[in-house]
N, CA, C and O of each residue as an XYZ file, in Angstrom:
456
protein
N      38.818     63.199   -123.100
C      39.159     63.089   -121.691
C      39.316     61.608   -121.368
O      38.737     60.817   -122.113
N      40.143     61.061   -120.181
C      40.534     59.930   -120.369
C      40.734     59.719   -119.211
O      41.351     60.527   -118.517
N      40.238     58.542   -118.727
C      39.914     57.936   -117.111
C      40.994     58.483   -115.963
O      40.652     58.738   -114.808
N      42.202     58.607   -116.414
C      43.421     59.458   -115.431
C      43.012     61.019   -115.250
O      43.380     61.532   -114.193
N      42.619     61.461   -115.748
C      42.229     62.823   -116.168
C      41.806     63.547   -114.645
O      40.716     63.193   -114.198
N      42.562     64.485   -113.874
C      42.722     64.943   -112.858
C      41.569     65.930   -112.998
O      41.433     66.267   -114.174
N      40.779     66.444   -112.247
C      39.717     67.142   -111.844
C      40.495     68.224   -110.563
O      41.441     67.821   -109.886
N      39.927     69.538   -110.418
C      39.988     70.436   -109.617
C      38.471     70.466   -108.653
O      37.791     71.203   -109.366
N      38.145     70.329   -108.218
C      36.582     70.180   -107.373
C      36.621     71.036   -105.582
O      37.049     70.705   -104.477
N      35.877     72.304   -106.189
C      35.309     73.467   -105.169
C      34.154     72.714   -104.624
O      33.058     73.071   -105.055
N      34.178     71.692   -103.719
C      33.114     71.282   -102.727
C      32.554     72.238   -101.741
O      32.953     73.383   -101.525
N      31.797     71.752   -101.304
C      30.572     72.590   -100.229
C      31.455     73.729    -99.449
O      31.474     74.958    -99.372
N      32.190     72.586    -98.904
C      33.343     73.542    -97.577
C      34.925     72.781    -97.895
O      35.421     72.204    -96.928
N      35.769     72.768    -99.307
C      36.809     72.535    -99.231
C      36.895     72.233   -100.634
O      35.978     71.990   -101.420
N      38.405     72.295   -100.872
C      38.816     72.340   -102.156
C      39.705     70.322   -102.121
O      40.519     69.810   -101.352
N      38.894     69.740   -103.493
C      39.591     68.253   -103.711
C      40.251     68.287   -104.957
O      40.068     69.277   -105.666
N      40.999     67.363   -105.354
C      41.631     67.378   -106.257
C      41.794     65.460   -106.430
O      42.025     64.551   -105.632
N      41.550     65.533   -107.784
C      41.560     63.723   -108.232
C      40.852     63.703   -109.625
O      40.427     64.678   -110.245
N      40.809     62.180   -110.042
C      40.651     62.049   -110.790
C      38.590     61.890   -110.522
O      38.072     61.948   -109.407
N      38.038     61.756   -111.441
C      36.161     61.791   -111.450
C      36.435     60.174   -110.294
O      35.469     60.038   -109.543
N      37.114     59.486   -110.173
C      36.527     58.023   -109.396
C      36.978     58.404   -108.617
O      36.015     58.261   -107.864
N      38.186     59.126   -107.602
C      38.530     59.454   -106.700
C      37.550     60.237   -106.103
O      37.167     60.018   -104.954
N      37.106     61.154   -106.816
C      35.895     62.105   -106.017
C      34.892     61.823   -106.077
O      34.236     62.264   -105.133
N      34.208     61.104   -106.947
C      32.916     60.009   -106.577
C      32.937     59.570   -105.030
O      32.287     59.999   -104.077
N      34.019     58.456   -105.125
C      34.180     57.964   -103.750
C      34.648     58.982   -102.627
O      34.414     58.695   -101.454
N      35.188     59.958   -102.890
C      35.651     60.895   -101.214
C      34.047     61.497   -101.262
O      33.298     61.560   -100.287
N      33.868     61.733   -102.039
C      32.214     62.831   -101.912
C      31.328     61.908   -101.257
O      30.710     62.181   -100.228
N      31.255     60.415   -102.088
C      30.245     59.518   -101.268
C      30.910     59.091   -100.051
O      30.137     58.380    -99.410
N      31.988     59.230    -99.494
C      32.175     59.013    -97.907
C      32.208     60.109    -97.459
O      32.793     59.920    -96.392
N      31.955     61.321    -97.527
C      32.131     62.670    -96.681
C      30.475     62.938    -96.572
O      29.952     63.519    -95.622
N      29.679     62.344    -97.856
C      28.197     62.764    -97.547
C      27.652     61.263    -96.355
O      26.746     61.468    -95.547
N      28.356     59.839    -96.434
C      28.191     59.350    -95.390
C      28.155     59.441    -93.953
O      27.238     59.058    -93.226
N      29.571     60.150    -93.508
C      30.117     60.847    -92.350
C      29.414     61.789    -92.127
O      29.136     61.726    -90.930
N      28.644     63.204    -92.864
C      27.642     63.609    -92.498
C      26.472     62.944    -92.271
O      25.848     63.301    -91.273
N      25.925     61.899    -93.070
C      24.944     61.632    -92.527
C      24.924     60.946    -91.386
O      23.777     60.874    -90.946
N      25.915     60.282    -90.562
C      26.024     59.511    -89.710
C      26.264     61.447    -88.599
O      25.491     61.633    -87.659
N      26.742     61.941    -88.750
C      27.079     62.962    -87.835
C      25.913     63.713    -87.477
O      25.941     64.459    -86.498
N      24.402     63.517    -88.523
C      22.950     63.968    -88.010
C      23.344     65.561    -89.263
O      22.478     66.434    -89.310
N      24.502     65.715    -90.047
C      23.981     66.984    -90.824
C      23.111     66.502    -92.317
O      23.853     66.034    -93.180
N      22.094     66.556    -92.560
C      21.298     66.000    -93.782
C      21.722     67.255    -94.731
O      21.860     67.057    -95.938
N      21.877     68.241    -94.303
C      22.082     69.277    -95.289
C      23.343     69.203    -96.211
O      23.385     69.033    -97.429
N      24.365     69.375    -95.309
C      25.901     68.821    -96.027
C      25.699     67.462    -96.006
O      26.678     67.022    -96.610
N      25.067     66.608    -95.698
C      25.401     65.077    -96.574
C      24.505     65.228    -98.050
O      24.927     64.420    -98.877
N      23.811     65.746    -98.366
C      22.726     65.839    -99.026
C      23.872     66.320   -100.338
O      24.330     65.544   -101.177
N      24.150     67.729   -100.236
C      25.821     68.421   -100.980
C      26.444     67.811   -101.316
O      26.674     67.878   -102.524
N      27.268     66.630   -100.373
C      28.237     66.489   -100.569
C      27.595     64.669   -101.644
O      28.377     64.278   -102.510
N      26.497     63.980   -101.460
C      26.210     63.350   -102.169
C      26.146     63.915   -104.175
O      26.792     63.614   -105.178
N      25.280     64.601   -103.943
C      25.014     65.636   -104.988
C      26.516     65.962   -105.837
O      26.590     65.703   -107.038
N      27.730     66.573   -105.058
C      28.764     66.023   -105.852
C      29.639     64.988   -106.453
O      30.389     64.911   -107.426
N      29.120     63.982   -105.181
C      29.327     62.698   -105.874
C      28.751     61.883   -107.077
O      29.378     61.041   -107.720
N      27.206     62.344   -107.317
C      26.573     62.701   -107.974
C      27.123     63.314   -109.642
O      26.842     62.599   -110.603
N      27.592     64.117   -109.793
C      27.889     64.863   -110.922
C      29.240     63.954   -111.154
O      29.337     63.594   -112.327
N      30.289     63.509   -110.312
C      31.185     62.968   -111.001
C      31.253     61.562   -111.308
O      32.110     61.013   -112.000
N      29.724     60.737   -110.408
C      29.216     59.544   -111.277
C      29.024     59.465   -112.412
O      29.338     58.502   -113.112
N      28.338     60.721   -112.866
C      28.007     61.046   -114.300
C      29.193     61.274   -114.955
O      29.030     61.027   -116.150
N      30.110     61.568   -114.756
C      30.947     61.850   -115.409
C      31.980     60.791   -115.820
O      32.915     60.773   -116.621
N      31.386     59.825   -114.865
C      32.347     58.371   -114.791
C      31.453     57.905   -116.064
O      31.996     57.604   -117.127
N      30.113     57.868   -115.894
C      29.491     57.021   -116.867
C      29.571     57.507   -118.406
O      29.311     56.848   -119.413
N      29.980     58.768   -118.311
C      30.228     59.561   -119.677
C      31.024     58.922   -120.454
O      30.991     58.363   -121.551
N      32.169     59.261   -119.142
C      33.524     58.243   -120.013
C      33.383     57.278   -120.497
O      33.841     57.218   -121.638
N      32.848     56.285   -120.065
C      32.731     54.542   -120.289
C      31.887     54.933   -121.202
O      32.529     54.613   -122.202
N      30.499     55.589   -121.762
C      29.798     55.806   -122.872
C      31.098     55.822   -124.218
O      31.409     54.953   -125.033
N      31.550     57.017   -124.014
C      32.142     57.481   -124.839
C      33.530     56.328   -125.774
O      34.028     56.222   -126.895
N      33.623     55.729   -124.501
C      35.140     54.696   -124.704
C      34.425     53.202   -125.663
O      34.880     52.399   -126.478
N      33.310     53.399   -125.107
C      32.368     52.191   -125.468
C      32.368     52.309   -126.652
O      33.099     51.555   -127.294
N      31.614     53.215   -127.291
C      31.525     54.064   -128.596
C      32.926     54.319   -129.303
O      32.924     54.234   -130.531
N      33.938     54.576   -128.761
C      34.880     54.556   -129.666
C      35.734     53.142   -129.700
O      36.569     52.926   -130.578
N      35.521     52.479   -128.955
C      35.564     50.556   -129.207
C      35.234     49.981   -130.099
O      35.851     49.094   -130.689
N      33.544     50.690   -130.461
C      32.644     50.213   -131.153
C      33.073     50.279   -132.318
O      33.244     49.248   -132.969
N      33.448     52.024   -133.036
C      33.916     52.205   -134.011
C      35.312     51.962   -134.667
O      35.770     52.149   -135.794
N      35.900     51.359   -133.239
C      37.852     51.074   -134.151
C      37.560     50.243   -135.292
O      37.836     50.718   -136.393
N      36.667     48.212   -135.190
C      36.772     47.623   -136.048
C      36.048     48.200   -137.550
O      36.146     47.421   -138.498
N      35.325     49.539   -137.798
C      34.637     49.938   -138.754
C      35.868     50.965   -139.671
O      36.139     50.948   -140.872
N      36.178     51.430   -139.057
C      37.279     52.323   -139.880
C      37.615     51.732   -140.908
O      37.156     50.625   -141.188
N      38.638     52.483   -141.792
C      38.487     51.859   -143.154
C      40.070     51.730   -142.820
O      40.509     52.089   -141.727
N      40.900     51.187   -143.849
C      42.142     50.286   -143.944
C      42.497     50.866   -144.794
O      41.930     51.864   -145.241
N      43.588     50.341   -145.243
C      44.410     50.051   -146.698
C      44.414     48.912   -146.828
O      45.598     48.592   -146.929
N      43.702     47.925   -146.903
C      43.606     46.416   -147.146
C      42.929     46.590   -148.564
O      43.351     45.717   -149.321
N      41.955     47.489   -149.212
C      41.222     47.205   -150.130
C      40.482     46.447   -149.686
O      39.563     46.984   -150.305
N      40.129     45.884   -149.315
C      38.981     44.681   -148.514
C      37.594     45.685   -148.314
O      37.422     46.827   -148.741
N      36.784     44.923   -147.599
C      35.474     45.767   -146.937
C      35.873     46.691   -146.495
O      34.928     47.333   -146.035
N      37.002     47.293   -146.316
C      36.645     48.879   -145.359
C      36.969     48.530   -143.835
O      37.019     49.425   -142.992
N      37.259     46.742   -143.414
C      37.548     46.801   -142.269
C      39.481     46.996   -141.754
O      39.815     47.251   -140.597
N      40.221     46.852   -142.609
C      41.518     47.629   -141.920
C      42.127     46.558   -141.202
O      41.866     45.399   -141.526
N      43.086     46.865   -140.051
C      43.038     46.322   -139.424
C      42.683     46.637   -138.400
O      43.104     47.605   -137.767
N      41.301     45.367   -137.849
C      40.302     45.906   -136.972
C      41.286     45.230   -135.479
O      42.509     45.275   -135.339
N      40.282     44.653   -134.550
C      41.106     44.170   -133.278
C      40.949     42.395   -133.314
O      41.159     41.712   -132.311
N      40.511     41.768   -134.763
C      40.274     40.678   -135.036
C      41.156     40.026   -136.461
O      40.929     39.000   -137.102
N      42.096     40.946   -136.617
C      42.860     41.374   -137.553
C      44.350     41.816   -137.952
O      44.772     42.931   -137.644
N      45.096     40.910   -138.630
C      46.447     41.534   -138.609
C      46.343     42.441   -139.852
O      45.496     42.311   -140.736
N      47.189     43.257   -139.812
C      47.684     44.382   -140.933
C      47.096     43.880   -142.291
O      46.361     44.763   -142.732
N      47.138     42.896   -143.044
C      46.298     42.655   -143.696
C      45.089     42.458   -144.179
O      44.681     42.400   -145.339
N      44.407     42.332   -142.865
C      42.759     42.551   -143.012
C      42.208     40.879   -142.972
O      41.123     40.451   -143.367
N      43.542     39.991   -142.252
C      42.830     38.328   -142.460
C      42.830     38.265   -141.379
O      43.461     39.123   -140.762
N      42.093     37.177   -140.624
C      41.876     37.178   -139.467
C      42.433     36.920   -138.547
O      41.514     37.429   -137.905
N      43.267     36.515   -137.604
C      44.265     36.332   -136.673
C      43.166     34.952   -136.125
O      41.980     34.922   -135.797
N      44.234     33.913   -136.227
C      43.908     32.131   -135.140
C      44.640     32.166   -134.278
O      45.824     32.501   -134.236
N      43.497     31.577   -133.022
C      44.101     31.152   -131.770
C      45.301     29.766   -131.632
O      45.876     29.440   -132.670
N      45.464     29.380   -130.971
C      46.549     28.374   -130.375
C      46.112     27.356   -130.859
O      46.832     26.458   -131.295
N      44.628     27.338   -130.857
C      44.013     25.892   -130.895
C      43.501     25.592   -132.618
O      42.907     24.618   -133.083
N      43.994     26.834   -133.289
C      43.568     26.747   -135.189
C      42.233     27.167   -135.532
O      41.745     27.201   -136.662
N      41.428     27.639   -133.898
C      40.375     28.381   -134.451
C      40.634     29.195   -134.771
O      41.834     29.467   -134.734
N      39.539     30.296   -135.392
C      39.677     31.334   -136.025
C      38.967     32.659   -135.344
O      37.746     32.655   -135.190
N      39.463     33.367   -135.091
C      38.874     34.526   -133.746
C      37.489     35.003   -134.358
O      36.543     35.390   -133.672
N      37.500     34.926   -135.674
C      35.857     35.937   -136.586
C      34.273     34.896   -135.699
O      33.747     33.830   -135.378
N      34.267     36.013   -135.737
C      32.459     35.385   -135.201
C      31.820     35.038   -136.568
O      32.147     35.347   -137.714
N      30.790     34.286   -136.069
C      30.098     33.081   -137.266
C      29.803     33.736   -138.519
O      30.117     33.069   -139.505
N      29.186     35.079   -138.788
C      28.529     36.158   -139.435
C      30.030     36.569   -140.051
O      29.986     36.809   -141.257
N      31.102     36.668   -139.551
C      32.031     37.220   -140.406
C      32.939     35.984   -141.006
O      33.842     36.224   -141.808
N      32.610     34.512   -140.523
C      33.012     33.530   -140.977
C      32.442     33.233   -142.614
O      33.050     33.138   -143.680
N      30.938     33.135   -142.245
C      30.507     32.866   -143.325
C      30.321     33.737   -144.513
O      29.752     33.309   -145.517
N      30.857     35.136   -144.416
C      31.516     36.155   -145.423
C      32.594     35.908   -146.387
O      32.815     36.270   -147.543
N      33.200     35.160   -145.511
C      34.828     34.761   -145.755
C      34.947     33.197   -146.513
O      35.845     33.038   -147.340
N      34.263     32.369   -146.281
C      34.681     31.022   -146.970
C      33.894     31.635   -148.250
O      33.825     30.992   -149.298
């Protein structure tokens, strides 16, 4: 599932439609507007669904995190370590330099390499 990813959502008293951040935020301003209107019961609801699609926000970002984590580990066709080409890496598995002739590898993958 992937941050655009449209949701159908049967709320308290009405039917929404959006993506999990769209209905985070309409749920947390409709349980505001109740609470400012004196109903604690439907603000309470309508938090509570805002609620479930926070979680669902934070799922995502878990999940995206985690598969971030794992792109540079995959294995290649470089023959090399097994790193491929990671996101520090052209097709060959050497490291890609900035403008300035540094070298993008952090210190730990520097001193692998000389």
């Amino acid at each position: 599932m992937n941050r655009n990813h449209v949701f159908d959502s049967n709320g308290p008293d009405m039917r929404l439609r959006g993506t999990a951040q769209q209905l985070f935020e309409k749920y947390l301003q409709l349980g505001r507007d109740a609470t400012s209107g004196g109903d604690r019961v439907m603000a309470e609801s309508y938090f509570q669904h805002a609620e479930h699609y926070f979680r669902i926000l934070n799922a995502m970002a878990q999940a995206a995190q985690a598969q971030q984590n794992q792109q540079p580990r995959r294995g290649g066709s470089s023959g090399e370590d097994g790193d491929g080409a990671g996101e520090h890496g052209d097709l060959n598995g050497h490291a890609q330099s900035g403008l300035d002739g540094e070298s993008n590898e952090s210190p730990e993958q520097r001193e692998t390499v000389q």
